[in-house]
N, C-alpha and C positions, 0 to 999 in steps of 0.2 A: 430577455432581460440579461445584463454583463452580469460577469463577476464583481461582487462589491468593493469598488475601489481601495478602501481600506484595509484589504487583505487581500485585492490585487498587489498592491504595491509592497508587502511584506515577501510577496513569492520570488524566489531566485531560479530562474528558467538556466536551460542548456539552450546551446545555438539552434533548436527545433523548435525553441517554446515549449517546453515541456517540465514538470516537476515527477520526479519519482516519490510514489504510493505506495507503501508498506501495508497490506493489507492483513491484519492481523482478528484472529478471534477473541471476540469481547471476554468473553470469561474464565477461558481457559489460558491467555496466555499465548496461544499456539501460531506462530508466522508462517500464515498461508501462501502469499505470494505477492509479487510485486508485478504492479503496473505504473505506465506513464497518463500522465493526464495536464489538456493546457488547459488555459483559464475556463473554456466551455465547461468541459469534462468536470470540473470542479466545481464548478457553479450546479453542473448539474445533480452530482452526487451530495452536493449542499442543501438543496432544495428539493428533492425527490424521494429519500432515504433510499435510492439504491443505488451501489456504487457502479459508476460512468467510466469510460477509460477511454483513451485515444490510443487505436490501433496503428502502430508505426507501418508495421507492413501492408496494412489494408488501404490506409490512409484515411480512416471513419472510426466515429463515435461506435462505443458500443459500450454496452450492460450483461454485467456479468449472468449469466444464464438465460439469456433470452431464448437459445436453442437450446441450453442441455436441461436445463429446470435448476440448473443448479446457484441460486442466488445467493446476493451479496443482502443483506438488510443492512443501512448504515446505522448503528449506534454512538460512536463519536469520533470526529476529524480534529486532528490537531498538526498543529505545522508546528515545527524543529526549529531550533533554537536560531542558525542560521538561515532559514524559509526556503533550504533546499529538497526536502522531502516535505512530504506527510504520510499522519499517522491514521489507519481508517481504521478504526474496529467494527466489525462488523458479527451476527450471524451467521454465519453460513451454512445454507440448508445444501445438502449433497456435497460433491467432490469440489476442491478450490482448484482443483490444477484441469487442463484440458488432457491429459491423458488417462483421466477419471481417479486419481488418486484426491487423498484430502487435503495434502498441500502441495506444490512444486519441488519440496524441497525433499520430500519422502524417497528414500533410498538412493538417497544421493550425498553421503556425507564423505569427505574426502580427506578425515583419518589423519585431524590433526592432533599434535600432540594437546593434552591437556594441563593446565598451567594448576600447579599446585601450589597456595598459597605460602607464606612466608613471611618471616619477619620484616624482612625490607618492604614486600608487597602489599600484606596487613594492613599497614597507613596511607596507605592511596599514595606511596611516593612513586615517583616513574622511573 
């Protein structure tokens, strides 16, 4: 069964077919990592509750911990304002990243300065 047309045609793909997925922890907040997924892949993490992804370099469908146990449960997808990503919250039972950490992003911060608010910046002016 496709992706349901009506939110087919909402998605804004890359020259692959592809939408980037922000996979993010439902309750805490916490940005575990990013995957790419084409209409399959979405369709199927739509219908399934577990998140689906297309493997660039594999060239194949896969599910996040079919080997390591470490799964995605979906709780809610939302697509962005422009339908160039989407939003997966998910549970995550075990590590999100394949080098067994909890996210990809885990000690890897690169020491940007921190923007300290201000009168001018206070008001949402740019």
């Amino acid at each position: 069964m496709p992706l349901d047309p009506s939110i087919a045609a909402r998605l804004k793909r890359d020259e692959q077919g592809l939408v980037a997925a922000i996979i993010q922890q439902h309750d805490s907040g916490e940005v575990l990592m990013l995957g790419w997924m084409d209409d399959e892949a979405v369709h199927r993490t739509l219908t399934t509750g577990r998140v689906t992804f297309w493997s660039r370099s594999r060239g194949e469908y896969w599910c996040k911990g079919d080997t390591s146990g470490h799964i995605q449960l979906v709780k809610t997808v939302a697509i962005d304002c422009d339908g160039d990503a989407l939003l997966v919250r998910v549970d995550q039972v075990g590590a999100a990243c394949h080098t067994g950490t909890r996210t990809c992003f885990d000690g890897n911060d690169l020491g940007a300065v921190a923007a300290v608010p201000t009168a001018t910046t206070a008001g949402g002016q740019r």
